[in-house]
Backbone as JSON Lines, residues from 0, in Angstrom:
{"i":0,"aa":"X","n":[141.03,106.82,88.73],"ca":[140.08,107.68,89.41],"c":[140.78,108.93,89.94]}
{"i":1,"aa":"X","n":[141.93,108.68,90.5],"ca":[142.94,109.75,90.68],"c":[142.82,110.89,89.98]}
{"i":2,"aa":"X","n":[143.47,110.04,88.79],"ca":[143.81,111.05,87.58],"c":[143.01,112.23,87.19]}
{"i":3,"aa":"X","n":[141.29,111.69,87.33],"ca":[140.56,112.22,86.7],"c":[140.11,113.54,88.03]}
{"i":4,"aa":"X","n":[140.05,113.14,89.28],"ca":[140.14,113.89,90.3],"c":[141.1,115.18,89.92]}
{"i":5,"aa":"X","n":[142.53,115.17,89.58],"ca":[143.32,115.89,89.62],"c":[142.65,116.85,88.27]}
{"i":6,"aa":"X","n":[142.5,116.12,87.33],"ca":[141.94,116.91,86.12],"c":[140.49,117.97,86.53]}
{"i":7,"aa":"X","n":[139.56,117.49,87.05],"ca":[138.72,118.0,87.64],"c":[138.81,119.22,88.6]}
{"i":8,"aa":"X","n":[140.15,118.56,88.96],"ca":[140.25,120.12,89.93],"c":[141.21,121.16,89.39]}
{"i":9,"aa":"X","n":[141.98,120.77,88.54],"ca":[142.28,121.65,87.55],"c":[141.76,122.72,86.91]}
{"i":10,"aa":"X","n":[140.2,122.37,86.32],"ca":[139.17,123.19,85.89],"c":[138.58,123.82,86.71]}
{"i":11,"aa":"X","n":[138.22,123.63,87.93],"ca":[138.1,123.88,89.34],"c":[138.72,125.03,90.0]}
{"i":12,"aa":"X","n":[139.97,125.17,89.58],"ca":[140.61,126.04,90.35],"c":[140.89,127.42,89.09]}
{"i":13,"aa":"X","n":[140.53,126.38,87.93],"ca":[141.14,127.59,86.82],"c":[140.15,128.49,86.65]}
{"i":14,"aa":"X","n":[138.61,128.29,86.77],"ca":[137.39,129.5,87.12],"c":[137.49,130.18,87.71]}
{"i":15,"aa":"X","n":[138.03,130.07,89.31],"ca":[138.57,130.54,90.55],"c":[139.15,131.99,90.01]}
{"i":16,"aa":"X","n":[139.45,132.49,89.1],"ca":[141.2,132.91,88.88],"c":[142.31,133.1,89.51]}
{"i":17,"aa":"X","n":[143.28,133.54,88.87],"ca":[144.32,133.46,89.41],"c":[144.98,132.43,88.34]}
{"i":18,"aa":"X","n":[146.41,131.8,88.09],"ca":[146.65,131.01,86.68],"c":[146.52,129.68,87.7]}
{"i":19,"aa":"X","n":[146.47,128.79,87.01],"ca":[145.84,127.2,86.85],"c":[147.09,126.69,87.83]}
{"i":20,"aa":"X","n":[148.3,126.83,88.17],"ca":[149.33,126.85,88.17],"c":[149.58,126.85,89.74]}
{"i":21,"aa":"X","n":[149.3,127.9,90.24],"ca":[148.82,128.54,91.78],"c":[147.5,128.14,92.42]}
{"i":22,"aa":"X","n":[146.32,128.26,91.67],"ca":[145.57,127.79,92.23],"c":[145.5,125.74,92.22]}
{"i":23,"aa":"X","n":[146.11,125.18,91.59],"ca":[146.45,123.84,91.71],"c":[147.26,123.77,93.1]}
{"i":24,"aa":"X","n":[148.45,124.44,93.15],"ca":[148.96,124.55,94.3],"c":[148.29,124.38,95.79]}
{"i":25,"aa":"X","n":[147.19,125.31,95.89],"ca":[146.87,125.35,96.75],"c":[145.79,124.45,97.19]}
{"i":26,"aa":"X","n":[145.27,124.37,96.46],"ca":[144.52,122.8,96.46],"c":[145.44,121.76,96.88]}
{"i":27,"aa":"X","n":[146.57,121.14,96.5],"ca":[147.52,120.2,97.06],"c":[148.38,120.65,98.51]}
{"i":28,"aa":"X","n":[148.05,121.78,98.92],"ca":[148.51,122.11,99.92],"c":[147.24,122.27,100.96]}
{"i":29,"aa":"X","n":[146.1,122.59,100.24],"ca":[145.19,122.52,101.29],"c":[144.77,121.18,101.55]}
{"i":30,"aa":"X","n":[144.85,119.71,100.62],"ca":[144.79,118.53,101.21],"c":[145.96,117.97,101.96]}
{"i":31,"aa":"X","n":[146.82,118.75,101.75],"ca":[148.33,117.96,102.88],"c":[148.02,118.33,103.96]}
{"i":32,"aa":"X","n":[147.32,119.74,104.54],"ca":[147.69,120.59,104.82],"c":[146.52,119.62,106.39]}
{"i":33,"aa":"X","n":[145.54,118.93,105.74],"ca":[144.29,118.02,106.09],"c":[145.24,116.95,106.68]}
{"i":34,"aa":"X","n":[145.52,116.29,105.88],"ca":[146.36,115.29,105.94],"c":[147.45,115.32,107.44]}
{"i":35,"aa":"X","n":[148.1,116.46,107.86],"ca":[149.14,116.66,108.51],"c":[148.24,117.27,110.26]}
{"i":36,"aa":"X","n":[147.12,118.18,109.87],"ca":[145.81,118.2,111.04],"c":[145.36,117.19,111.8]}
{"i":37,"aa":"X","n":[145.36,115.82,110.77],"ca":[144.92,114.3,110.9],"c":[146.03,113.59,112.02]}
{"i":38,"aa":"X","n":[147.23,113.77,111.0],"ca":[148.29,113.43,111.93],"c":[148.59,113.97,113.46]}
{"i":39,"aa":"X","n":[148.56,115.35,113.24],"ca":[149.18,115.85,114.36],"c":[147.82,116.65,115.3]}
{"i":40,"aa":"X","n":[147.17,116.02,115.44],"ca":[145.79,116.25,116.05],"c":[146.06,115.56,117.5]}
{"i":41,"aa":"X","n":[146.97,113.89,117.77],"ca":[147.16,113.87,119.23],"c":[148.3,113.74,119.67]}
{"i":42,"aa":"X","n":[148.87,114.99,119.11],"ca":[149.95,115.5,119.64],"c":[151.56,114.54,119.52]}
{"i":43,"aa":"X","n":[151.58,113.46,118.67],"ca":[152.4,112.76,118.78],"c":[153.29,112.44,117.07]}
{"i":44,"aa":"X","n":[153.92,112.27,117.0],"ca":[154.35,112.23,115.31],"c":[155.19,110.57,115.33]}
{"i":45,"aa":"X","n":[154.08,110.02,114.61],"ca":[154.28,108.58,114.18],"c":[154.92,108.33,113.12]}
{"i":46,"aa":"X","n":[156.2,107.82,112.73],"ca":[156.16,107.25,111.47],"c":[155.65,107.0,110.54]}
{"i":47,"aa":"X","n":[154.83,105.89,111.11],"ca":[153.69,105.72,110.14],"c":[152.85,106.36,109.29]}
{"i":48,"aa":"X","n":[152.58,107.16,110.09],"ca":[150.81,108.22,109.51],"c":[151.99,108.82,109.0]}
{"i":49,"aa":"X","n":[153.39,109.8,109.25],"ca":[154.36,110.57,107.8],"c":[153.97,109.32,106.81]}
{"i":50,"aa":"X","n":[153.98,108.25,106.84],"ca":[154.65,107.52,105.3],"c":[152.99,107.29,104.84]}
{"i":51,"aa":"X","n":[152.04,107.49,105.38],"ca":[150.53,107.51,105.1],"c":[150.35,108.75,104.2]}
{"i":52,"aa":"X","n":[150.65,109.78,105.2],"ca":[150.99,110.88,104.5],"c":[151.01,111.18,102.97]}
{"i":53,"aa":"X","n":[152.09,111.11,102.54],"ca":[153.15,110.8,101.78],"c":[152.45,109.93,100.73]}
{"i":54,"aa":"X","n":[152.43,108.6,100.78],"ca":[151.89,107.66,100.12],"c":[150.19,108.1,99.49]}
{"i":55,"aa":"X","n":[149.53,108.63,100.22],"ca":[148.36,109.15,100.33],"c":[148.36,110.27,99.22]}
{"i":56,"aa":"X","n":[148.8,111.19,99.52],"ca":[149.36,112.13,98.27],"c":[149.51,111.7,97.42]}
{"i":57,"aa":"X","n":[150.57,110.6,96.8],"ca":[151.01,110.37,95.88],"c":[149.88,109.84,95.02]}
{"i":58,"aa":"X","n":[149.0,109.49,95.78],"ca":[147.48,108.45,95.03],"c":[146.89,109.6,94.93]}
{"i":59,"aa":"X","n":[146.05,110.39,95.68],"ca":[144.84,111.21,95.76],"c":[145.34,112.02,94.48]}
{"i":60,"aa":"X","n":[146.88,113.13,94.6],"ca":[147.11,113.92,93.48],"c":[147.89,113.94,92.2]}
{"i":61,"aa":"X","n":[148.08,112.41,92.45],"ca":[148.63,111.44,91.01],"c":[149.86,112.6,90.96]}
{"i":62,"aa":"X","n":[151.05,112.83,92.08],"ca":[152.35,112.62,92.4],"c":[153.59,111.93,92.53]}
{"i":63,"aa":"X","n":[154.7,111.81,92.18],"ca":[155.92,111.25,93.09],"c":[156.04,111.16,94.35]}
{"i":64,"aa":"X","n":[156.83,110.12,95.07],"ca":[157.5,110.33,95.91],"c":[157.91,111.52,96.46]}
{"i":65,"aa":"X","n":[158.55,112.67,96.0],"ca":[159.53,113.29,96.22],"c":[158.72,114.64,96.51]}
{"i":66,"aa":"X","n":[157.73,115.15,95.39],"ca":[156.94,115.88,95.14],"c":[155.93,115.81,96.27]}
{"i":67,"aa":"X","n":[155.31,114.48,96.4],"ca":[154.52,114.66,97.78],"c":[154.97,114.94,99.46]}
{"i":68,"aa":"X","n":[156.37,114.4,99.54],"ca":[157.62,114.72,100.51],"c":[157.25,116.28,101.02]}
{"i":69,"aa":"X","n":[157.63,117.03,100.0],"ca":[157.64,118.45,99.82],"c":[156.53,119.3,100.17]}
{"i":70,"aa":"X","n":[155.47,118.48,99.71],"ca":[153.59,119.03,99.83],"c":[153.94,118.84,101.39]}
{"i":71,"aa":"X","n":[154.22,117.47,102.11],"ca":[153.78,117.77,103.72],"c":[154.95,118.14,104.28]}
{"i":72,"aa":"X","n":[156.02,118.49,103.32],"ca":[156.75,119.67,104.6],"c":[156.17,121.02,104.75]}
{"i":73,"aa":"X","n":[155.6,121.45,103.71],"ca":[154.67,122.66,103.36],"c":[153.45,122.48,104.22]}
{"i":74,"aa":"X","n":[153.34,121.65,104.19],"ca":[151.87,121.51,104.78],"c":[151.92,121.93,106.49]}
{"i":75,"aa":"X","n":[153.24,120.81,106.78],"ca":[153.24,121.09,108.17],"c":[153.34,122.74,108.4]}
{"i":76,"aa":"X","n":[154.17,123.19,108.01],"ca":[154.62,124.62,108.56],"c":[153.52,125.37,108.33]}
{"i":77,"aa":"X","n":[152.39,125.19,107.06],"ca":[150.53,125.95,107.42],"c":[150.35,125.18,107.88]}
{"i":78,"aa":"X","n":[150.38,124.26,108.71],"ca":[149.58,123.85,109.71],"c":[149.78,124.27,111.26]}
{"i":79,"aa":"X","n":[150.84,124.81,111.27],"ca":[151.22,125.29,112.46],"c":[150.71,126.29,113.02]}
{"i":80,"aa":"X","n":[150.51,127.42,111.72],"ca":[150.1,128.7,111.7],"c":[148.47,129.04,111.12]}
{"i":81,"aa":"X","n":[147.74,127.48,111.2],"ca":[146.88,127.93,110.53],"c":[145.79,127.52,112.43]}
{"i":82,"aa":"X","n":[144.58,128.41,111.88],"ca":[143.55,129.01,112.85],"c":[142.72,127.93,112.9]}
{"i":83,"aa":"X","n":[141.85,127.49,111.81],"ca":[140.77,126.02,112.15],"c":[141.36,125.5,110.71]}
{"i":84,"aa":"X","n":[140.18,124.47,110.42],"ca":[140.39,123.66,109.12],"c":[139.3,124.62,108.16]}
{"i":85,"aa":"X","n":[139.07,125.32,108.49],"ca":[138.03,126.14,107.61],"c":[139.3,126.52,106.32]}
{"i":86,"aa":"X","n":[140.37,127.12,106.95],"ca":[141.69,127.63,105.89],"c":[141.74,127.04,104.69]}
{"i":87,"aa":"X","n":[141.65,125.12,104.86],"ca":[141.8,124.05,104.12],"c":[140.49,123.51,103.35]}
{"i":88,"aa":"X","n":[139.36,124.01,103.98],"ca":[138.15,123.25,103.59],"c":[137.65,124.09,102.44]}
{"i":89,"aa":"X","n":[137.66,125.53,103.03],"ca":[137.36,126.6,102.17],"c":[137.71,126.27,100.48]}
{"i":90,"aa":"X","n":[138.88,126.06,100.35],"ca":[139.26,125.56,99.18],"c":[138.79,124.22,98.47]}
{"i":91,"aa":"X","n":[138.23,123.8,98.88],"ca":[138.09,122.17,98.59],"c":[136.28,122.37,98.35]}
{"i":92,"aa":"X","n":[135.96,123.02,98.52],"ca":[134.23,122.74,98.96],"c":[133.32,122.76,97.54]}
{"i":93,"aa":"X","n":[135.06,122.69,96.25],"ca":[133.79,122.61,95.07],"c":[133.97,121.13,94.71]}
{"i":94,"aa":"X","n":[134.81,120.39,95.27],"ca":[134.75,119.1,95.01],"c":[133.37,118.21,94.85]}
{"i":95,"aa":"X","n":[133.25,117.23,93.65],"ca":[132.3,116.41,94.07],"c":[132.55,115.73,95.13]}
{"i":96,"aa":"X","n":[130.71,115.08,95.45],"ca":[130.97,114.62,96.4],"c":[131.85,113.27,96.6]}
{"i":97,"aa":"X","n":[132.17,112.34,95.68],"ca":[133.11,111.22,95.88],"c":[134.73,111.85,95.85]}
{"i":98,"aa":"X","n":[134.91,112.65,95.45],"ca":[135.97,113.17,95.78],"c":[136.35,113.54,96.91]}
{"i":99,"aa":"X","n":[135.3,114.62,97.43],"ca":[135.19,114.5,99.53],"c":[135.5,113.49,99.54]}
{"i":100,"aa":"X","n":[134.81,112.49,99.57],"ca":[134.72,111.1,100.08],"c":[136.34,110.17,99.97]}
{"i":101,"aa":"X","n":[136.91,110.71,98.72],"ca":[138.32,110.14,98.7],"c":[139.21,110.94,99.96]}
{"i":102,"aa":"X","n":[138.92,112.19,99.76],"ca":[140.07,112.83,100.92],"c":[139.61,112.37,102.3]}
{"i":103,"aa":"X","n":[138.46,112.41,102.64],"ca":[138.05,111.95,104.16],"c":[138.37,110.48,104.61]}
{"i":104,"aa":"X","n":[138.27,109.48,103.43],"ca":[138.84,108.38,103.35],"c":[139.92,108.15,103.54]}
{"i":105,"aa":"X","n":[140.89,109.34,103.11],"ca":[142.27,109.2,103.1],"c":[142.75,109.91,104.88]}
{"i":106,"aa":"X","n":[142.07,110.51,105.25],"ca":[142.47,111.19,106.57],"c":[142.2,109.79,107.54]}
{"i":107,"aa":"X","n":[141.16,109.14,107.18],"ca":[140.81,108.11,108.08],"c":[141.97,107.04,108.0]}
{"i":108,"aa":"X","n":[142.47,106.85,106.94],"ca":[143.58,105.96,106.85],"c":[145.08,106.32,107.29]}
{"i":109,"aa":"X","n":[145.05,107.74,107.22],"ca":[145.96,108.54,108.07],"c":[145.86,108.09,109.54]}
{"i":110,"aa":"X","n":[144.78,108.66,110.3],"ca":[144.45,108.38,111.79],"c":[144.82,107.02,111.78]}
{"i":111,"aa":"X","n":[144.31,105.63,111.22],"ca":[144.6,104.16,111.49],"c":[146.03,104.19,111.18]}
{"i":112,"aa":"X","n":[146.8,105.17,110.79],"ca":[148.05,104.09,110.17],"c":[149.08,103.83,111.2]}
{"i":113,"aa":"X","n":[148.8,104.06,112.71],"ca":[149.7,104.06,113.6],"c":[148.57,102.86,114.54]}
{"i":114,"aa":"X","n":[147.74,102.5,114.04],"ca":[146.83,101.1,114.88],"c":[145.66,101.45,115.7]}
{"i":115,"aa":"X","n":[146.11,102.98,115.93],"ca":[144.63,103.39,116.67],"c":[144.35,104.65,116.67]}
{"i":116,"aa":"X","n":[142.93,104.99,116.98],"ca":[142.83,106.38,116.61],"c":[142.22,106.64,118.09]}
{"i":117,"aa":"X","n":[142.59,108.43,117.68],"ca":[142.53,109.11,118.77],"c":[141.76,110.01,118.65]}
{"i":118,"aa":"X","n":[140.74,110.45,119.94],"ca":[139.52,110.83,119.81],"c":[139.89,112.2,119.27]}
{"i":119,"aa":"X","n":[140.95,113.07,119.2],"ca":[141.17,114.4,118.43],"c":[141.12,113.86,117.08]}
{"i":120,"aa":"X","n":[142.0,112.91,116.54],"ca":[141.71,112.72,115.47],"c":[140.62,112.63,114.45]}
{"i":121,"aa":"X","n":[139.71,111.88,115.53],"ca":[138.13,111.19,114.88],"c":[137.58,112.92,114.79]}
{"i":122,"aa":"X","n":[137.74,113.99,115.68],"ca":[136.66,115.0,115.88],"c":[137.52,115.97,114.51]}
{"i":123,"aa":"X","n":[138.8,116.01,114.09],"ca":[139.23,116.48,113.03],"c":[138.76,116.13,111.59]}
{"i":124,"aa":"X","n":[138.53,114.55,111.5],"ca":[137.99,113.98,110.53],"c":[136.54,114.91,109.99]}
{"i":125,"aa":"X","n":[135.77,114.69,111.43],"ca":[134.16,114.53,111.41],"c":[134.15,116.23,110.99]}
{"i":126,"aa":"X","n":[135.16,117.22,111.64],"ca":[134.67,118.2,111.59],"c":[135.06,118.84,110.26]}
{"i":127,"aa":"X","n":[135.64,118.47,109.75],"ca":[136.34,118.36,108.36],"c":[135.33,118.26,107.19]}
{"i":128,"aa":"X","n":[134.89,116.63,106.82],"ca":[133.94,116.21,106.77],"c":[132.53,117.14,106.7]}
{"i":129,"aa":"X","n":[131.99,117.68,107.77],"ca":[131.03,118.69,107.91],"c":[131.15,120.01,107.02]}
{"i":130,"aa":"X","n":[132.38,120.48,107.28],"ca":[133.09,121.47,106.61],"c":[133.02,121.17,105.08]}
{"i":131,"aa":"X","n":[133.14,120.02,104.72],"ca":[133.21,119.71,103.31],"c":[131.55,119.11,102.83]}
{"i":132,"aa":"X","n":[130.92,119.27,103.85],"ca":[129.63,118.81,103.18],"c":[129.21,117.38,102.46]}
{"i":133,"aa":"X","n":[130.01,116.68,103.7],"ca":[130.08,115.01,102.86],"c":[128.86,114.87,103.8]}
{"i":134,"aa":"X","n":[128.11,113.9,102.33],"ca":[127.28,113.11,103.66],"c":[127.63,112.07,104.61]}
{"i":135,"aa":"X","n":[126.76,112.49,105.58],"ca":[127.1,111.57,106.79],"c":[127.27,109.8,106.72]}
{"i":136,"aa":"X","n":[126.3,109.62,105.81],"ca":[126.36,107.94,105.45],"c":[128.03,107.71,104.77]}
{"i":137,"aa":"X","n":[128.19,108.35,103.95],"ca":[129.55,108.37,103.48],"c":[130.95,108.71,104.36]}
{"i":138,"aa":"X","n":[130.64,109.67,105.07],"ca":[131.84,109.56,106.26],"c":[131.6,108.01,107.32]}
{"i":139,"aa":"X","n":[130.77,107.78,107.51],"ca":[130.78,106.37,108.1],"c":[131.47,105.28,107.28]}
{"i":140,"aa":"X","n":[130.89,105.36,105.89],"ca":[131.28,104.13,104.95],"c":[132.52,104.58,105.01]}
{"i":141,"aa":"X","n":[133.72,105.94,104.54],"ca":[135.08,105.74,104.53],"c":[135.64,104.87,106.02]}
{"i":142,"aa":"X","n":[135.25,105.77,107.26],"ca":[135.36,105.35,108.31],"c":[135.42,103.29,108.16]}
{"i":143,"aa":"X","n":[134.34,102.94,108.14],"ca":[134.43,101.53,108.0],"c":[135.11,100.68,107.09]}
{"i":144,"aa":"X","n":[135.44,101.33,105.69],"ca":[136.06,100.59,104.92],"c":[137.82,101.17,105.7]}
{"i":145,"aa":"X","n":[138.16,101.6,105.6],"ca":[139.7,101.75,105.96],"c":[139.57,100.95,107.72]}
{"i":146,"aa":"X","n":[138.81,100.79,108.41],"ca":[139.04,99.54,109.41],"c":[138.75,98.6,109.2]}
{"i":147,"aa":"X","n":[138.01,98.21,108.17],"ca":[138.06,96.79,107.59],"c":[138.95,96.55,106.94]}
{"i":148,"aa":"X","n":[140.07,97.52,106.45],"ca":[141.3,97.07,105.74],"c":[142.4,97.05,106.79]}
């Protein structure tokens, strides 16, 4: 399902213009970029949620190890400097909708991967989420399936 995600957004970004190459880029930097917002939303840097991180990447953009490493060191440093999640969403908003649904899924499993979540976190998710035009039944269902796991 990955795979076909990554292929999808391939074509995705290559309409866009600009070469296939760069605009892929930024797509994997605008989901780390989510990913690292998730994390560092209450102010604390867990182990865990890095190796969520990380691991998370490696599934969503059918990556390495090493390669996804790199995406959230990138990520962090636009995340530092970036203004809202609009920066990150903007890019993402031609996704289908189960694809939303994989990345919001994946932020939610971010927030749990340290045992509990924190109400910045949940309002990063949701506002994210909104931003990406997931439906609401579906941000609940990711929400519930990653605490039932």
């Amino acid at each position: 399902m990955f795979s076909k995600l990554s292929s999808i957004l391939k074509e995705v970004f290559s309409e866009e213009g600009g070469s296939a190459t760069s605009n892929e880029m930024r797509y994997q930097r605008a989901m780390a970029g989510l990913l690292c917002e998730v994390a560092g939303a209450d102010h604390q840097l867990d182990p865990r949620e890095e190796t969520a991180k990380v691991s998370l990447l490696c599934s969503l953009l059918d990556v390495d190890e090493k390669e996804a490493s790199l995406l959230v060191e990138e990520a962090r440093g636009d995340s530092e400097h970036s203004v809202s999640l609009y920066d990150y969403t903007d890019k993402l908003r031609k996704l289908e909708q189960s694809q939303r649904y994989n990345l919001v899924k994946a932020m939610w499993e971010v927030a749990y991967a340290d045992g509990e979540l924190d109400p910045l976190e949940d309002s990063v998710i949701r506002k994210t989420a909104e931003l990406l035009y997931l439906d609401h039944a579906l941000f609940i269902k990711a929400k519930l399936e990653v605490i039932k796991e």
